[in-house]
C-alpha positions in Angstrom: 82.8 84.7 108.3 83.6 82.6 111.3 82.3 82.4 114.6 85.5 81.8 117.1 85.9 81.3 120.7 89.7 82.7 120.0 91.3 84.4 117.0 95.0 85.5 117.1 97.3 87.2 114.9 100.8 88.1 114.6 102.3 89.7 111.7 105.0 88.3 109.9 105.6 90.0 106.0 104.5 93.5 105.3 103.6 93.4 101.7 102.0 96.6 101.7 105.2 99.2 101.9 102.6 102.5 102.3 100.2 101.1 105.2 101.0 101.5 109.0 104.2 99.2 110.3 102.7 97.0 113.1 104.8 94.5 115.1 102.8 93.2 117.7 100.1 90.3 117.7 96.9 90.4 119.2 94.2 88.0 120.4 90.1 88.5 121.2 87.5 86.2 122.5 83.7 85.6 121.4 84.4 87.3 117.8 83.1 87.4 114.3 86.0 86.9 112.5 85.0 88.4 108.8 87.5 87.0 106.2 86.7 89.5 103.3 88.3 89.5 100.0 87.0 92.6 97.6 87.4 91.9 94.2 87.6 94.6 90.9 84.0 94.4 89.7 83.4 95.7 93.3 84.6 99.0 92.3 81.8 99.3 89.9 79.5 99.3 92.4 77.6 102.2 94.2 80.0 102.1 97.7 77.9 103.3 99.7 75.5 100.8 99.4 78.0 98.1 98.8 79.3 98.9 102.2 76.3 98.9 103.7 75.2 95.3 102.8 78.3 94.3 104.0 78.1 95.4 107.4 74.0 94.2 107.2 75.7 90.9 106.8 78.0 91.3 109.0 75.6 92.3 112.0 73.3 89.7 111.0 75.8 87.0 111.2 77.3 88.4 114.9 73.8 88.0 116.4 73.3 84.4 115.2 76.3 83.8 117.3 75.6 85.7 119.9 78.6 88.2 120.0 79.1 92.4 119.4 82.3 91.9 118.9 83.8 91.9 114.7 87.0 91.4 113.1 87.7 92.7 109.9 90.3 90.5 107.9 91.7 91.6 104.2 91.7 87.9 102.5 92.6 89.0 99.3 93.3 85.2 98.0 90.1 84.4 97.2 90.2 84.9 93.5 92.5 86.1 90.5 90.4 89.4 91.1 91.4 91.9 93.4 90.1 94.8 94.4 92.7 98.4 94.9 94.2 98.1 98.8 92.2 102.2 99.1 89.2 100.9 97.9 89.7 97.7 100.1 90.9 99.9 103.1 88.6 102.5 102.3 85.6 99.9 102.1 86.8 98.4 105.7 87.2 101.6 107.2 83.3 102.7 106.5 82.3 99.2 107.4 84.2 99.4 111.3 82.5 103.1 111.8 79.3 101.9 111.3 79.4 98.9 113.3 80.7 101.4 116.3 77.9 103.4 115.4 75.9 100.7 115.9 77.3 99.7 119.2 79.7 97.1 118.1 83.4 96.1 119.4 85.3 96.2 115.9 89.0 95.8 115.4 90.9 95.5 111.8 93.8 92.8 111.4 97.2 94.5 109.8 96.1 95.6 106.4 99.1 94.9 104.0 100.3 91.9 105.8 100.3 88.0 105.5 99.9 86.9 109.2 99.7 84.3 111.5 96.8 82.9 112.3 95.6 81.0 115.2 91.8 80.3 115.2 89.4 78.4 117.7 85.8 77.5 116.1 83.5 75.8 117.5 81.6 73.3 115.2 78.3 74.5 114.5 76.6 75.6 111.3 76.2 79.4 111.8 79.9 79.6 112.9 80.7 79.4 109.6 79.0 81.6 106.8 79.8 82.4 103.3 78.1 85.7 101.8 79.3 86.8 98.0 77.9 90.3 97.7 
């Protein structure tokens, strides 16, 4: 997870032929940007609770920095293990209705797309936190 000041995207390869076409880029301010890469063993786990350490993360991480506002960021490069894109998409789809519920400002990058980034972080400790679940 990373605090930034200004987080960007624009999508460039759709990888991911049966997930929504997006074109356009967008940017946001003051946002936990949550780089989250679910791996195979994770579909072992009870979801529901799964899930729901995730987002405890999550929200715990946003108020050390201060912000409502979360980005949700398949990163599926993190390891030789990958999760299936539904239980990925599924798994960030749960996560962003209960951060709503939860009166949070959440938004989901492109899923099925290698993009490009552009990312302002200030240099801090708790801007930058790793959580394995």
């Amino acid at each position: 997870m990373i605090y930034s000041d200004k987080f960007g995207y624009l999508p460039k390869i759709k990888n991911l032929e049966e997930y929504e076409t997006i074109n356009d880029g967008k940017e946001y301010t003051d946002c936990l940007v949550a780089f989250i890469h679910a791996e195979a063993e994770d579909e072992e786990k009870e979801f529901n609770a799964f899930e729901k350490k995730m987002v405890k993360n999550l929200k715990w991480a946003a108020s050390k920095n201060n912000t409502k506002r979360v980005i949700l960021h398949s990163f599926a490069h993190l390891s030789e293990s990958k999760a299936s894109a539904e239980f990925t998409k599924q798994l960030f789809d749960k996560a962003e209705a209960r951060l709503k519920n939860a009166d949070y400002e959440v938004y989901q990058t492109p899923f099925g797309y290698f993009l490009d980034l552009d990312l302002n972080a200030p240099g801090y400790s708790l801007a930058r936190i790793f959580k394995s679940l």
